[in-house]
TIRO-456019 format. One line per field, with one value per residue (C-alpha): residue number from 1; x, y, z. Coordinates in steps of 0.2 Angstrom, whole numbers, plus 2048, in hexadecimal, padded with zeros to 3 digits. Layout:
nr	c(NUM:...) .
X	c(X:...) .
Y	c(Y:...) .
Z	c(Z:...) .
END
This chain:
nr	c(1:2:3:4:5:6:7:8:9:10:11:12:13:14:15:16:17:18:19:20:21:22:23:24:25:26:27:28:29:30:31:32:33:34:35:36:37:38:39:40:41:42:43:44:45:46:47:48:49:50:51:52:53:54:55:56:57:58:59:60:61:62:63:64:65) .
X	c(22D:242:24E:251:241:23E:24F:248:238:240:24B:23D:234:243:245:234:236:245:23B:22C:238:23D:22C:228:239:233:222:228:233:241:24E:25E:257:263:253:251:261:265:256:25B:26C:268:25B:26A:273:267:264:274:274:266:26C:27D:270:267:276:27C:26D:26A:27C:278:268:271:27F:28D:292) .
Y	c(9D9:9D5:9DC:9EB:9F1:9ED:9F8:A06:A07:A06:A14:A1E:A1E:A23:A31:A37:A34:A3F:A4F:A4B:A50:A61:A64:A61:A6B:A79:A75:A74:A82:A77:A78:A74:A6B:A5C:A51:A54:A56:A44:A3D:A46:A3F:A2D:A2E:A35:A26:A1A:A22:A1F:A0E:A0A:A11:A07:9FA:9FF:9FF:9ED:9E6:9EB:9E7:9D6:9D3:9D9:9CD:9DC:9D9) .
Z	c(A2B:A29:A34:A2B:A2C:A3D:A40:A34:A40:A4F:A48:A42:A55:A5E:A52:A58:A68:A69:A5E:A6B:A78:A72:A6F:A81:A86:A7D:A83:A98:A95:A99:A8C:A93:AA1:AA9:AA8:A96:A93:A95:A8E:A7D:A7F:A84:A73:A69:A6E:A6E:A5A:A55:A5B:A52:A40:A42:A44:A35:A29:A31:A2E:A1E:A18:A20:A14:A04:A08:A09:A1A) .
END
């Protein structure tokens, strides 16, 4: 597997860890919850680290960088 599918996967699971997560604040009845609330917003981070990582590493293996 090359690095930009290893990024794409990684994207993919972070993704459904953070829908997992509303589902179980919907679940808990804790939507808006400080706990959750910060979990969502460290995954939202955390997601859009992993796209710029995406796009880097696929500009890297098409030689457009």
């Amino acid at each position: 597997m090359d690095d930009s599918e290893t990024a794409k996967r990684d994207h993919q699971r972070n993704k459904s860890e953070i829908v997992n997560t509303v589902k179980e604040m919907f679940r808990m009845e804790k939507w808006g919850d400080d706990e959750y609330r910060k979990k969502l917003h460290d995954l939202v981070l955390k997601d859009e680290e992993l796209v710029r990582d995406v796009i880097k590493k696929i500009k890297e293996e098409k030689g457009t960088r």
